[in-house]
KOLPAKE-148177 format. One record per atom (N, C-alpha, C): residue in one letter; z, y, x. Coordinates in steps of 0.05 Angstrom, whole numbers, plus 5000, padded with zeros to 4 digits. Layout:
! KOLPAKE-148177
AZYX ...
***
This chain:
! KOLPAKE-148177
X500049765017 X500050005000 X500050255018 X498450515016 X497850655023 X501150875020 X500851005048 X503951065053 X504251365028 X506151375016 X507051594994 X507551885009 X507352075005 X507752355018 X511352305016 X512752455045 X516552485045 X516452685031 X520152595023 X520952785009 X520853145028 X521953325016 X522353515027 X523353515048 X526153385048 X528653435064 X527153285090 X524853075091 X525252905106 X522252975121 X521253265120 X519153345135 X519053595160 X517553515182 X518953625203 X520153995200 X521554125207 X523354335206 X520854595214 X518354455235 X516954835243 X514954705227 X514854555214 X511754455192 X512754695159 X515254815160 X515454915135 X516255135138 X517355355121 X516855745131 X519755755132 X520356005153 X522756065138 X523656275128 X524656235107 X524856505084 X527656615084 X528956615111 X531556765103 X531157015121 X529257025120 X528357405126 X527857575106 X527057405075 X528357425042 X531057505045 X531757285045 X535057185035 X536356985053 X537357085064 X538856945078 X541656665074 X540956665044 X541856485026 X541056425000 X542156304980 X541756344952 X543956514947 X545856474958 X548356654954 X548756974958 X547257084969 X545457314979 X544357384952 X542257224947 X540257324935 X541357384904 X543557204900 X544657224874 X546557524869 X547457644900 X548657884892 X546858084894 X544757984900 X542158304898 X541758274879 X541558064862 X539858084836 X542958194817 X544658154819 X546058334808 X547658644815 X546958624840 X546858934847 X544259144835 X542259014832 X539259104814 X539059104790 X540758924776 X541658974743 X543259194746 X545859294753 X546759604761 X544659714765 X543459764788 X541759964802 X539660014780 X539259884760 X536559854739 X538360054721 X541259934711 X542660064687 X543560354696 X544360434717 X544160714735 X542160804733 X540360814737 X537260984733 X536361034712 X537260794701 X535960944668 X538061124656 X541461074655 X542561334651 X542161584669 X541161584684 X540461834712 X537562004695 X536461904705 X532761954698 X532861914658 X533261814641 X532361844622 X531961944601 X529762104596 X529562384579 X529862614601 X529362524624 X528362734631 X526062794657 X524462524637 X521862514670 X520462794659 X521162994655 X518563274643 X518463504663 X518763424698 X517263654705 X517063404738 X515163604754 X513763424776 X516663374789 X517963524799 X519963444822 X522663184810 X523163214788 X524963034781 X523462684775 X520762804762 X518562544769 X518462374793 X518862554805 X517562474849 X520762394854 X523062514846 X525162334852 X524962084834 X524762074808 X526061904789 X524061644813 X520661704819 X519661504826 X519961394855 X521561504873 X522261464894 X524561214890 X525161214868 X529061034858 X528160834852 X525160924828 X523860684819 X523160504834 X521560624855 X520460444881 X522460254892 X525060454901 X526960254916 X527659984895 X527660014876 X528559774845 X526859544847 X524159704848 X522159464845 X521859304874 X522559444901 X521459284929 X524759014917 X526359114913 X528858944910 X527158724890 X526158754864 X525358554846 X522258424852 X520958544865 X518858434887 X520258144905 X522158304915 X523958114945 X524257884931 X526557864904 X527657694892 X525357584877 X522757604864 X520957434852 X519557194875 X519357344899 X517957164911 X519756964928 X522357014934 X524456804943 X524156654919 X524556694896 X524756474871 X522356324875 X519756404883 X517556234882 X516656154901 X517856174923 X517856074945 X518955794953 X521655884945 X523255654942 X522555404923 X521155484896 X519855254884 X518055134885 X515655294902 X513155164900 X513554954922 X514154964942 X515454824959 X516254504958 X518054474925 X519954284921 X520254344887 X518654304872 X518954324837 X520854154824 X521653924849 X523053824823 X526853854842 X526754084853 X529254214862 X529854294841 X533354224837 X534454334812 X536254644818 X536454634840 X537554864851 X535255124844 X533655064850 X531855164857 X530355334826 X530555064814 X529555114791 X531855324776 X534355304774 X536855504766 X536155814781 X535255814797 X534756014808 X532456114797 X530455944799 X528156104783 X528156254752 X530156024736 X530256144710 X532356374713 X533956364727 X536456584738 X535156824735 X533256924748 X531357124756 X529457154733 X528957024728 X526557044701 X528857104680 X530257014666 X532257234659 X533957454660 X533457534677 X534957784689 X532657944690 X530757864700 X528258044701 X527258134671 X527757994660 X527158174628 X529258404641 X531058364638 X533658594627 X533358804647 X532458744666 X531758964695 X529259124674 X527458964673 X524159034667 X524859304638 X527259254613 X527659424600 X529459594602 X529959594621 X531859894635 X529959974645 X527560014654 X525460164675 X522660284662 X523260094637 X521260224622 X520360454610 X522660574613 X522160854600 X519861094622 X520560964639 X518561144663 X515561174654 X513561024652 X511761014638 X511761144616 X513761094594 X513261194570 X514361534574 X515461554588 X516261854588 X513862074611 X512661894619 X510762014631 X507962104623 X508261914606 X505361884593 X505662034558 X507662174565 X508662444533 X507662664546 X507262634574 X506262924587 X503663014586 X502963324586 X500563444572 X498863234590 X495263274585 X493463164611 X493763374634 X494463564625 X493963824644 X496663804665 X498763724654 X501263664674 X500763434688 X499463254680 X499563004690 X497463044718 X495263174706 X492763224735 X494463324754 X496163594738 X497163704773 X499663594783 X500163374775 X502563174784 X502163044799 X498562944791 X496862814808 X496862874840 X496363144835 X495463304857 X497163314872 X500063284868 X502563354892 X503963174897 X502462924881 X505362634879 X504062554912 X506262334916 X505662204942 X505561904918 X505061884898 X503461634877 X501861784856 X499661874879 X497161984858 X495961744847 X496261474859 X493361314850 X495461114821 X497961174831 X499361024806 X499461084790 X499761404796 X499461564764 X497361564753 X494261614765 X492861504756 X491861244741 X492661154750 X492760854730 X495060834708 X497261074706 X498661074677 X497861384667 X496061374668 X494861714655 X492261564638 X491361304652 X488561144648 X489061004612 X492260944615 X493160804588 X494760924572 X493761264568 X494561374551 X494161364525 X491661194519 X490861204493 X491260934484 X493860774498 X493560454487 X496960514483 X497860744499 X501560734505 X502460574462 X505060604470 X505960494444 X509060674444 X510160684419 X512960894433 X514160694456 X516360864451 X518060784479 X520260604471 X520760564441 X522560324443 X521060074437 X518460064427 X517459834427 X516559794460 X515359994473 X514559884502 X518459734513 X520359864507 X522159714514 X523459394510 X522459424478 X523159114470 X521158994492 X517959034494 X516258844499 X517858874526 X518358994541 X519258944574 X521158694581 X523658794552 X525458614546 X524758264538 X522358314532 X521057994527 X520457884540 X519658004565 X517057894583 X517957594603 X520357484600 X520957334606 X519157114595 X520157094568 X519056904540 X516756924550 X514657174554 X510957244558 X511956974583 X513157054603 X511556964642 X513456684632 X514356494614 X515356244603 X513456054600 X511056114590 X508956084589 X508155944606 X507956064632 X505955994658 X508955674668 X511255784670 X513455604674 X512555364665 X513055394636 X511755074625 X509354974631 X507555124634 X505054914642 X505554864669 X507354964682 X507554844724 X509654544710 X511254644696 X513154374686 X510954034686 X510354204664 X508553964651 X505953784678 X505754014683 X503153954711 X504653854741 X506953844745 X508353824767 X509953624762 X512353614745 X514353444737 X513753244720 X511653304691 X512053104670 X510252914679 X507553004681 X505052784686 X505252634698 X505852344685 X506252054705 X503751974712 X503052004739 X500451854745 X500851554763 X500251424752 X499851134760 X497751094789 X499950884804 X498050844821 X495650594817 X493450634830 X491450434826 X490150294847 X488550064848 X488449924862 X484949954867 X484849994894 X482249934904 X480849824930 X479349624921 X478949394939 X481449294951 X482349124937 X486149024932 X487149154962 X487749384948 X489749574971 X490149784942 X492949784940 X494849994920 X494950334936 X493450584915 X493050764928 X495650934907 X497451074910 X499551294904 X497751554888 X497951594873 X496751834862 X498552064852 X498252344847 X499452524841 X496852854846 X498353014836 X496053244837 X494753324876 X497153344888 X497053354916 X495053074935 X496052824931 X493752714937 X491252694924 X490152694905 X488052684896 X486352994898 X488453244907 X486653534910 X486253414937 X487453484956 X487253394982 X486353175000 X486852964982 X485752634998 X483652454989 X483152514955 X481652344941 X478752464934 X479552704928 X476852854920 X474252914934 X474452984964 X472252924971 X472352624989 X473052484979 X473452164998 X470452074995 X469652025025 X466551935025 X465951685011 X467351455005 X466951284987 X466751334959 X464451324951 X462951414920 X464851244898 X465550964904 X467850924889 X470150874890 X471050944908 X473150994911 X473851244901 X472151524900 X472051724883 X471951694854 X470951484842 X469251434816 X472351384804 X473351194827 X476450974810 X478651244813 X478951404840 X480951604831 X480651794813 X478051864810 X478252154790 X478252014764 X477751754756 X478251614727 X481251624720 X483151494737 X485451494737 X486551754738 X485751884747 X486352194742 X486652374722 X483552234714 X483052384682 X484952284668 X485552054662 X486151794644 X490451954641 X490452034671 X493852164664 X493752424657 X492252614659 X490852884651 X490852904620 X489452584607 X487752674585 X490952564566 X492652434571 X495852364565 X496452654556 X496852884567 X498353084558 X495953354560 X493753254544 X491853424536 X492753664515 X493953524496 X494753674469 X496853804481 X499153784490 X500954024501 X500554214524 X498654084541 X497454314554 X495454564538 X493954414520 X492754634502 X494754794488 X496354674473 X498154904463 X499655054480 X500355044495 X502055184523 X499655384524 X497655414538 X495955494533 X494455774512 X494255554488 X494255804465 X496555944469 X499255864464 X500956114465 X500456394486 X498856304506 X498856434530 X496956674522 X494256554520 X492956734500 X492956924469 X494956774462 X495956884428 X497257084438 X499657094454 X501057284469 X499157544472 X497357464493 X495157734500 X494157874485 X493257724469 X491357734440 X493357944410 X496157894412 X497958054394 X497758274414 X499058344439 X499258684449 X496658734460 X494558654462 X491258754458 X491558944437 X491358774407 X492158894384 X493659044380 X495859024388 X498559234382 X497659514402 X496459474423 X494759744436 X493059864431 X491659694417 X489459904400 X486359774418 X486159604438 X483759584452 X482259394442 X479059394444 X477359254425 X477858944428 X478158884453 X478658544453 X481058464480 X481158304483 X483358154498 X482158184522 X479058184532 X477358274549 X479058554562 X477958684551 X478758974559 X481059014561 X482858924547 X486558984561 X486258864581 X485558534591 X485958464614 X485258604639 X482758724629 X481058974650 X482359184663 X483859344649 X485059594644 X486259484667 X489159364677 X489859404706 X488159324729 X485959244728 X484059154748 X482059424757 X482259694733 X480259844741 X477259794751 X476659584721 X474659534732 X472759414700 X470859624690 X469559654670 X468259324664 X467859234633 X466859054620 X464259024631 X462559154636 X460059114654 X460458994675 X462359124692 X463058964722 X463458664716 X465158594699 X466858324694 X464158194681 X462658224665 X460158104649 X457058024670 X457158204693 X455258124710 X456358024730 X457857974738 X459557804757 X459057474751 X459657464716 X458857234709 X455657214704 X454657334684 X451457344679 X449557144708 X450657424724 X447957434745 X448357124769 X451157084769 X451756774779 X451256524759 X451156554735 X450356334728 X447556314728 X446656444724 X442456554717 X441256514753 X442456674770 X441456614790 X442656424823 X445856364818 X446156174827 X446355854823 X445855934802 X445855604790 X443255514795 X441355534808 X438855344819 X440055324838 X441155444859 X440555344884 X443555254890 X444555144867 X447154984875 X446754684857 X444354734845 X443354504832 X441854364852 X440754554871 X438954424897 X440454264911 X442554464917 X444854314937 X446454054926 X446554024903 X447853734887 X445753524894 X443253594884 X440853414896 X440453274922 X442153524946 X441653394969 X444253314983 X446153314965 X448453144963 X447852824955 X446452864935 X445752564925 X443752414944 X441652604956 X440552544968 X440852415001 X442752575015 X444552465036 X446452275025 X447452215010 X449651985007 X447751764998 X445451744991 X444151544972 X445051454949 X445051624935 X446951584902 X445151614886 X445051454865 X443451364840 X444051634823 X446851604816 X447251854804 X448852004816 X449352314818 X450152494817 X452152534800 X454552464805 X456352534782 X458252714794 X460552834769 X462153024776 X463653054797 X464552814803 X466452774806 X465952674852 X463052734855 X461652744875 X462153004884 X461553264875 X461753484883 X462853554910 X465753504908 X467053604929 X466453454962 X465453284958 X464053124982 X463253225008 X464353265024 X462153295053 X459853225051 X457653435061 X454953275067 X454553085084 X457353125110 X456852925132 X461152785137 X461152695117 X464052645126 X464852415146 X464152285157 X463852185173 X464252305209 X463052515198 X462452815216 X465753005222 X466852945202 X469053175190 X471253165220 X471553415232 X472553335251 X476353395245 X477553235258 X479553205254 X482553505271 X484053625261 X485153825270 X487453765272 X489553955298 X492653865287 X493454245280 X495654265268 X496254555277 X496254675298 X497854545320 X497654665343 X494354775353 X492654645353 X489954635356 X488454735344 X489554805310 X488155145305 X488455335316 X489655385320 X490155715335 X488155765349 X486355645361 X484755665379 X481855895354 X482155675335 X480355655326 X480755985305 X483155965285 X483656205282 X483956435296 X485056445321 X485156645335 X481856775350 X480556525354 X477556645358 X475456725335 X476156625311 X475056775294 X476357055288 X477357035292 X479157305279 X479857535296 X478257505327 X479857685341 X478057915343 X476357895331 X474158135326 X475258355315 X477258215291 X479358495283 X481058585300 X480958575317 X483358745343 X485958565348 X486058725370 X489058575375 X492258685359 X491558895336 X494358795332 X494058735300 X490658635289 X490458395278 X492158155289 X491758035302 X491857815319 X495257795329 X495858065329 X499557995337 X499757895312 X499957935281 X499557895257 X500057645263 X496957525268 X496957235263 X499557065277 X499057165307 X501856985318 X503957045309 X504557195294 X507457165287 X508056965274 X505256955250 X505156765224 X505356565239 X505256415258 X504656145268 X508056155282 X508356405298 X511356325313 X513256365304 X513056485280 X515856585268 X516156485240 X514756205240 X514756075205 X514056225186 X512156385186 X511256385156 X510056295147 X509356035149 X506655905140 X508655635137 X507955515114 X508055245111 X507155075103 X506854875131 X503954685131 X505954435110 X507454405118 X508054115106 X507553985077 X507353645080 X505553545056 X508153365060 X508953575025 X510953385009 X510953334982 X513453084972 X513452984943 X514453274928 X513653294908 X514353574891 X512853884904 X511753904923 X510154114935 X507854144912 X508154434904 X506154544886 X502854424904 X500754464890 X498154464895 X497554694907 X494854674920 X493454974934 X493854974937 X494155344953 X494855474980 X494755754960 X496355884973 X498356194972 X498656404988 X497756564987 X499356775004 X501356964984 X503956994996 X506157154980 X506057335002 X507057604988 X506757855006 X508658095000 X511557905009 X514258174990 X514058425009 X513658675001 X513758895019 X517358875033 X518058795031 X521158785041 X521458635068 X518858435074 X518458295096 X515758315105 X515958005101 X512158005109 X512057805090 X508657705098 X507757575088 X509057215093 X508157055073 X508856745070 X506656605065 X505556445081 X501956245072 X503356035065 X502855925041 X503255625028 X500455495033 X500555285053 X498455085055 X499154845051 X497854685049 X498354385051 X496954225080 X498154125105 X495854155121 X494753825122 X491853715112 X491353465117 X490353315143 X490053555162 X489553515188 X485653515186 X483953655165 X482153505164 X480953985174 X479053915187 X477654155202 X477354415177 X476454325154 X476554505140 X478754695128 X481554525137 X484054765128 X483454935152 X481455075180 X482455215192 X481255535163 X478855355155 X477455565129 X480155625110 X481055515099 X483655545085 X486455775093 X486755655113 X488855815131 X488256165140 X484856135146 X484156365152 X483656525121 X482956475096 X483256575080 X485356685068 X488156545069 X490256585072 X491956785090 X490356745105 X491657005133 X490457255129 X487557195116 X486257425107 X487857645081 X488757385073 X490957695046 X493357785064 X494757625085 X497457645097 X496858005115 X493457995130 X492658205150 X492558375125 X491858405104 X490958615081 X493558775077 X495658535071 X498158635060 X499458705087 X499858565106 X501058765132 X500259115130 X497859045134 X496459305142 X496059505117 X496359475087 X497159625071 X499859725070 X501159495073 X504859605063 X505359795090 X504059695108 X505059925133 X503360205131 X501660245118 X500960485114 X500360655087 X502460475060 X502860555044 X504860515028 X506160755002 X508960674994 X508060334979 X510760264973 X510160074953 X508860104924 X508060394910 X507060334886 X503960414894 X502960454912 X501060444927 X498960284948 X501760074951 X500359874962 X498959624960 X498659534935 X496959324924 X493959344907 X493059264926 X490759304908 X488959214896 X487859304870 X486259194852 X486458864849 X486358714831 X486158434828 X481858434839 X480658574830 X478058524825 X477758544860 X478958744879 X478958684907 X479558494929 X481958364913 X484358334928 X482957964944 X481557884932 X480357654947 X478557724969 X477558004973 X476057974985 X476558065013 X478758085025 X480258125058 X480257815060 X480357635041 X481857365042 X478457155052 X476257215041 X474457085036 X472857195059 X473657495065 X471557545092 X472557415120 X474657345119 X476157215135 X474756905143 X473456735120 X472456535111 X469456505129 X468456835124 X466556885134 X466056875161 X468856955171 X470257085206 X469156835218 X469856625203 X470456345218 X467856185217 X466256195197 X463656115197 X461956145220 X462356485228 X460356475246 X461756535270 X464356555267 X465456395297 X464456115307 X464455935289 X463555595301 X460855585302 X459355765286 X457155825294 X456455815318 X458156085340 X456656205356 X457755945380 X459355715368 X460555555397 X458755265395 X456355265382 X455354985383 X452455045366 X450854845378 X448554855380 X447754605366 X449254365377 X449854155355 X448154135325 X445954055311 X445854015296 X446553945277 X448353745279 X450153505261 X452653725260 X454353775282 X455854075276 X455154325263 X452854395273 X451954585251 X451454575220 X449454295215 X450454185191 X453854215170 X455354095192 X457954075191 X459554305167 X458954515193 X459454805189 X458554835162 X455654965159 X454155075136 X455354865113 X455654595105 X457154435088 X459454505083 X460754565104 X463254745098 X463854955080 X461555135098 X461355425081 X461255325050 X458855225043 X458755175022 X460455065004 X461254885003 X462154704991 X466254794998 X467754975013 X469755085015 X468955315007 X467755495014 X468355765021 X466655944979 X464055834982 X462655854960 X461955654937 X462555374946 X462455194909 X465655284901 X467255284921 X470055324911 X470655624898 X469555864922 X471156064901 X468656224888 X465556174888 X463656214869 X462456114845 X463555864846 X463155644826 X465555604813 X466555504831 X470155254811 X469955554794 X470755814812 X473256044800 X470856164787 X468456144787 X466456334775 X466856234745 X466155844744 X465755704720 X468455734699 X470555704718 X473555844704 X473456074693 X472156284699 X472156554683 X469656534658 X467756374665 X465656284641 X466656224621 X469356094628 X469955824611 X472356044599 X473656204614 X475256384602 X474656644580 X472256744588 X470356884567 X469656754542 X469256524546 X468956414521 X471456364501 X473556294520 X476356234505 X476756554490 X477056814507 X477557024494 X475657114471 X473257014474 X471457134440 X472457054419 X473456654420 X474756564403 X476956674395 X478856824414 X481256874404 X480957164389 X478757344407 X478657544394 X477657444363 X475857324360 X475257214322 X477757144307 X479857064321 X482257054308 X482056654301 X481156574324 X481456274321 X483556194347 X485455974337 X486755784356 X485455614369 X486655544391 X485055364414 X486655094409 X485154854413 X486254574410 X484754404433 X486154224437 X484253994465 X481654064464 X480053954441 X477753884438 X475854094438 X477154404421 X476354564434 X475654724465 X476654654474 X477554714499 X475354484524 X475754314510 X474154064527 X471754124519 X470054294491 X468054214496 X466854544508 X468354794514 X467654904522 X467154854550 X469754784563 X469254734592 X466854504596 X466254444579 X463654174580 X460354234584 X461354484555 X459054664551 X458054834582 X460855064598 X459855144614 X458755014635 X459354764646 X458854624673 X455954514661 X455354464639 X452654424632 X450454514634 X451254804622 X449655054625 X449555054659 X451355084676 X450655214698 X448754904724 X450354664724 X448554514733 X446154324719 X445954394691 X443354274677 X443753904683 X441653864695 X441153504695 X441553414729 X442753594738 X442953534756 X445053424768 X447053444751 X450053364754 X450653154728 X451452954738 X451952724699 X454152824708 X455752994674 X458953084672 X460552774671 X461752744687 X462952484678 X465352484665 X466052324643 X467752274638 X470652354644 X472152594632 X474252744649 X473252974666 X470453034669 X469153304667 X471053564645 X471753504631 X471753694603 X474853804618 X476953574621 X479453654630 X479953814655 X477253944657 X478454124683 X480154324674 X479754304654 X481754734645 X484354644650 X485054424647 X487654284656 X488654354679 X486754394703 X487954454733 X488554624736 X487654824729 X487955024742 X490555274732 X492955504747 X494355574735 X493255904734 X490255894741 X489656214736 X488456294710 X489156104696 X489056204669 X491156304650 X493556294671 X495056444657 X496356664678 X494256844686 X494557074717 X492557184697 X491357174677 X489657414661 X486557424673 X485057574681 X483157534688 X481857574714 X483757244725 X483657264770 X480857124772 X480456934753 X478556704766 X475656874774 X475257044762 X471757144765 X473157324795 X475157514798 X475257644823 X474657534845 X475257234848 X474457034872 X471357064882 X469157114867 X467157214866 X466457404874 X467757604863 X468257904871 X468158044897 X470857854893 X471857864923 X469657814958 X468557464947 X466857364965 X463757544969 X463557674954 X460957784951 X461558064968 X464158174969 X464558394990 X465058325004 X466258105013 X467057925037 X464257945045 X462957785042 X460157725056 X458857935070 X458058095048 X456758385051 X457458405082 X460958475085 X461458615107 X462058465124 X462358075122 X461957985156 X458458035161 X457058075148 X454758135154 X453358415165 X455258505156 X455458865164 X458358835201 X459658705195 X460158725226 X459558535248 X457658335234 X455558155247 X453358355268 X452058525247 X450558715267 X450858995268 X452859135265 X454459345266 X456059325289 X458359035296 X460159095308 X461959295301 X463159445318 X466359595312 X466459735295 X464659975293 X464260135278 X464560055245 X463559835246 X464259575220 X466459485209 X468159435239 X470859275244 X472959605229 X472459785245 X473559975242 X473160165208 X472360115192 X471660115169 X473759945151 X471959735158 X474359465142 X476659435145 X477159565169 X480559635167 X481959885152 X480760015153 X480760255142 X481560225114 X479260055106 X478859965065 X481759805066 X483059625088 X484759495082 X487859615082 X487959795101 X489860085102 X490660155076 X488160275059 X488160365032 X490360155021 X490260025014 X491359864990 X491359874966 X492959964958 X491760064927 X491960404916 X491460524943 X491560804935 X488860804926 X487160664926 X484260774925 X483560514892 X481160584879 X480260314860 X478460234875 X477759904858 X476959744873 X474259864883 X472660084863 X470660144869 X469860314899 X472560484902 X472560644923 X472660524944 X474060244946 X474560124968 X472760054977 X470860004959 X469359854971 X466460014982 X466660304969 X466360534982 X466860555012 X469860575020 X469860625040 X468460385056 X468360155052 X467259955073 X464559995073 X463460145058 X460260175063 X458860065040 X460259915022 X458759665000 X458159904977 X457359834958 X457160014931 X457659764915 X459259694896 X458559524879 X457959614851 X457559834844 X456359894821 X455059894808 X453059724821 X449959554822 X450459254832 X448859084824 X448658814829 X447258734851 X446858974863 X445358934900 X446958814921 X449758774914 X451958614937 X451158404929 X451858314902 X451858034884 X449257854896 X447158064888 X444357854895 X443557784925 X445658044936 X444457994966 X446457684981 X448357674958 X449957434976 X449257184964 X447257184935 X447156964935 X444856884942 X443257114949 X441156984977 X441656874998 X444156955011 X444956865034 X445556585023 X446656525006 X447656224999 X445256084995 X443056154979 X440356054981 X439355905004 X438656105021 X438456145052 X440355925065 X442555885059 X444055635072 X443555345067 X442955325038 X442055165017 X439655035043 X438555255045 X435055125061 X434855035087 X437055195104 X438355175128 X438854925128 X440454765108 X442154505107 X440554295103 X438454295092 X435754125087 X434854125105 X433854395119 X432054345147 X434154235171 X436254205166 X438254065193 X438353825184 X438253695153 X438453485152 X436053295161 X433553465151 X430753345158 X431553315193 X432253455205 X432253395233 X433953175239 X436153075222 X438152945237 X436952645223 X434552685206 X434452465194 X431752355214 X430252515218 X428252475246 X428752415262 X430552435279 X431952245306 X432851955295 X433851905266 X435651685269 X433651395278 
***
C-alpha cells in the first residue's frame, strides 16, 4: 500500500513557516483580539457623529488604520494556523473565536463610511485632495449611490460573520466531511484525499491509473453534491439580497464595484477567451492525445505532462537556484525578499494529513508575507513558488511604500505581480538549455501550469460563475443538477469534441473555494495577460522595464487597476493586451508541435 501523507506534528520543523512573528502564541493573540474589541468600542465613542470636517476625518482614519492592521494581523494568524492542519481543534476554536468577534469589531467601525459618505461631493473632492487616503476615499465617494443608512450598514457589519460562515462550511465539508475511499490499482491499494489526488494523481502519466483515480474521486465528490450546492446557494442568495438592498442592477455589478473595474472589462475577459482561446487549447488537447497515444481524450487527461517521463525532479534546497535566477532581474533587494522567505520560514513546503489544498500567499501588513505550498518535489512547483513569491514581492514592496488603506490593490490586478513572476521563470530555463526534450519540457509547463491553469481552470470558473449570477439575478435557486449542467455546458462550449467530458466533469464547481471570494476566478486572467505583456516588455526593454514594474508594484492600491497598469506601460482598456497574449499562447501551441515533430524524428 502506497505510503499515507504524516500527520502535522510528525513533519520536518524548516519544511513549515513560522508564524510567531504574528503571535507569538495563541495566548497573545487572544489578548489582542480583545484589546481590539476595546480599541473598536473607544473609537466609535471618540469619532462618532463627528467625521464632518477634513482634519478630524484624517485623525478618526489614522485610529481606523491602526484597528484594522491589528484585525488584518489576527485574520491571517487564524488562517494560517488552519489551513495548515483543518482538522486542529485548537485551531479551529480560534478560528471561530475571531470570526465572532470580528462581527462585533466590524460594527463598531462602521460608522466611518456611513458618516463620510453624508458629506457634500464638493467636501469629499477637497478631502480628496489633502487626505494621505485619497485613493480610499475614492473608492467610498464611488458608493455613494448604493450607501444604505447607517444603522442598517451597522447591523449588516454586525452579521458578516453569519455572510464569511458560508465559505467556513464549505472548507468543513471539503476538508473534514468527504470520506474518500482508497482504491486499488493493478493490486497495489492507493490512499486518496483532495491533496493527493491535486498533487499526485492528476497529472499521473498512466491514462488509467488517471481514469481509476479521478472516478473514485468523482464517486466521493458526487456523495455530498446536494450540500455543497446549498452551501453554495446561500452564498449567492446572501450577495444577491444586499445587491438588492443597494439598489445595483445585478449581483454582477456589486461584485464589481470594489474591483474598480467596469461590466465591459469583466464580460471581455470572458467573451474574447472563450471565442478566441479555445481553438488553440483545443489544438493543444489534440496533441496531448496525440503524444500519449490515446484513443480518447478525456477530462480527466488534461492536467498531464506532454513529456512526463521528462519531468525533472527538485528538492527545496535546489530551488533557490532556480528561483533566485529567475527572479534576479528584479534587483537585489527583490531578491533579499526572496531569501528571507526561504531563511526565515515563511514559506511552508510541508505535505500533510489535514493541510488545506493549493498554494497561498497571506500578506498581514504587521509582518510579512507567508507562501502556503505543498512541495511534491516535482520541477514544476519552482512555477508555483515563484507565483507565490510574486504576490509576497508586490505586498513587501507596497506595504513599505504605502499606508495600510492604500496598500492593496485591486482584486482585478492583484494576480498579475504573481503570474509575471511565472513568466520570470519561463524564460529563465529558457535562456539555460537548448535541449529540445527540455525545451519541450518548459513550454508544457508554461502551458499546462502557468495558462490551462490560471486562463482556463480560473477563466471556465468565472464562465461558469456568470452564468450562476444571471440565474440568481432572475430570482432562481441553484440545486446539484443545476449547477452540474452549467459547469457541463461551459467546458463544452469552450473545448467542443475535442475533449469527451467524462463522467464527474460536471462536479468541478465542487473544487474550487473562489466561488465564495466574489468575483476572483476571471482576475487570474487579468492578471496573466498583464503579466505577460510586461515579461515581454522587460524581455526587450530590460531595466527601464524592470524599473516601471516596480514602480506599478510600489503603488499598491493607491492607484485603480486601470492606472496601474498605466504606469507599467500596458493600457487595458482595449482588448490589445488580451489578444496579444493569447497569441503568444498560440505561438507556443506551435512551438510545442514543432519540438515534438523533432523529438519524434530522431526516435
Amino acid at each position: 500500500m502506497t505510503e499515507t501523507l504524516p500527520f502535522r506534528n510528525d513533519v520536518p520543523l524548516n519544511e513549515t513557516w513560522d508564524i510567531t512573528d504574528l503571535f507569538t502564541s495563541d495566548k497573545a493573540f487572544y489578548q489582542v483580539l480583545e484589546d481590539t474589541l476595546n480599541d473598536a468600542k473607544a473609537f466609535n465613542k471618540q469619532f462618532t457623529e463627528r467625521l464632518n470636517h477634513a482634519e478630524m476625518i484624517e485623525v478618526a482614519l489614522n485610529a481606523y488604520s491602526d484597528i484594522l492592521i491589528q484585525l488584518d494581523r489576527m485574520a491571517n494568524y487564524a488562517e494560517l494556523k488552519l489551513s495548515v492542519n483543518t482538522a486542529n481543534e485548537e485551531a479551529q476554536t480560534l478560528n471561530a473565536k475571531f470570526s465572532t468577534s470580528y462581527g462585533k469589531i466590524a460594527s463598531e467601525l462602521s460608522f466611518v463610511e456611513s458618516e463620510i459618505l453624508e458629506l457634500s461631493d464638493t467636501t469629499l473632492d477637497e478631502l480628496i485632495k489633502t487626505s494621505q487616503y485619497p485613493h480610499f476615499l475614492t473608492k467610498i465617494k464611488a458608493k455613494k449611490a448604493y450607501k444604505l443608512s447607517a444603522e442598517v450598514e451597522k447591523v449588516l457589519a454586525s452579521l458578516s460573520p453569519t455572510f464569511d460562515s458560508v465559505f467556513d462550511l464549505y472548507g468543513t465539508t471539503k476538508m473534514l466531511d468527504i470520506d474518500f475511499e482508497s482504491f486499488e490499482y493493478n493490486n497495489q491499494t492507493y490512499p486518496l484525499d483532495y491533496a493527493t489526488f491535486e498533487n499526485e494523481y492528476e497529472d499521473h502519466p498512466d491514462k488509467g491509473f488517471r481514469e481509476t483515480s479521478f472516478k473514485y474521486f468523482s464517486n466521493a465528490l458526487r456523495k455530498y453534491q446536494h450540500t455543497t450546492a446549498a452551501t453554495y446557494n446561500m452564498q449567492v442568495q446572501q450577495e444577491k439580497i444586499e445587491a438588492d438592498l443597494r439598489g445595483y442592477d445585478s449581483v454582477i455589478d456589486y461584485l464589481l464595484q470594489e474591483q474598480e473595474v467596469t461590466r465591459e472589462m469583466f464580460d471581455r475577459q470572458i467573451d474574447v477567451i472563450m471565442s478566441d482561446l479555445a481553438p488553440i487549447m483545443q489544438k493543444y488537447a489534440k496533441l496531448i492525445k496525440h503524444v500519449h497515444g490515446l484513443n480518447v481524450m478525456g477530462f480527466e487527461d488534461l492536467k498531464v505532462s506532454i513529456d512526463p517521463n521528462y519531468e525533472p525532479e527538485i528538492s527545496i534546497e535546489s530551488s533557490k537556484r532556480y528561483i533566485f535566477g529567475a527572479l534576479e532581474v528584479l534587483g537585489q533587494d527583490y531578491l533579499k525578499m526572496v531569501e528571507a522567505a526561504y531563511d526565515d520560514r515563511w514559506i511552508d513546503f510541508a505535505q500533510n494529513k489535514g493541510k488545506d489544498t493549493g498554494a497561498y500567499c497571506a500578506s498581514p501588513y504587521a509582518s510579512h508575507s507567508y507562501v502556503f505550498i505543498s512541495w511534491t518535489g516535482k520541477m514544476t512547483e519552482t512555477f508555483v513558488l515563484a507565483h507565490e513569491l510574486g504576490h509576497a514581492g508586490h505586498f513587501t514592496l507596497a506595504q513599505a511604500n504605502q499606508n495600510y488603506l492604500e496598500s492593496e490593490a485591486s482584486m482585478y490586478f492583484v494576480e498579475a505581480p504573481s503570474t509575471m513572476n511565472e513568466m520570470l521563470m519561463s524564460n529563465y530555463l529558457f535562456k539555460n538549455s537548448n535541449d529540445p526534450k527540455f525545451k519541450r519540457w518548459v513550454i508544457g509547463s508554461i502551458i499546462s501550469r502557468t495558462y490551462y491553469h490560471n486562463m482556463v481552470t480560473h477563466l471556465l470558473e468565472a464562465a461558469y460563475q456568470r452564468e450562476v449570477y444571471k440565474k440568481v439575478d432572475r430570482g432562481e435557486s441553484l440545486t446539484a443538477p443545476v449547477l452540474n449542467q452549467i459547469m457541463l455546458d461551459v467546458y463544452g462550449q469552450f473545448f467542443g469534441d475535442s475533449v469527451k467530458l467524462t463522467e464527474g466533469t460536471e462536479l468541478t464547481w465542487m473544487r474550487q473555494p473562489h466561488y465564495y471570494m466574489g468575483l476572483y476566478s476571471y482576475t487570474y486572467s487579468a492578471g496573466l495577460t498583464i503579466g505577460t505583456v510586461m515579461s515581454q516588455r522587460i524581455q526587450s526593454e530590460g531595466q527601464p522595464a524592470v524599473d516601471a514594474w516596480l514602480e506599478t508594484l510600489k503603488a499598491g492600491g493607491s492607484k485603480s487597476p486601470v492606472e496601474l497598469a498605466d504606469i507599467a506601460g500596458i493600457d487595458i482598456r482595449t482588448d490589445a493586451p488580451l489578444k496579444s497574449t493569447i497569441g503568444y499562447i498560440g505561438s507556443l501551441v506551435d512551438e510545442l508541435e514543432k519540438l515534438t515533430s523533432e523529438i519524434e524524428a530522431d526516435l
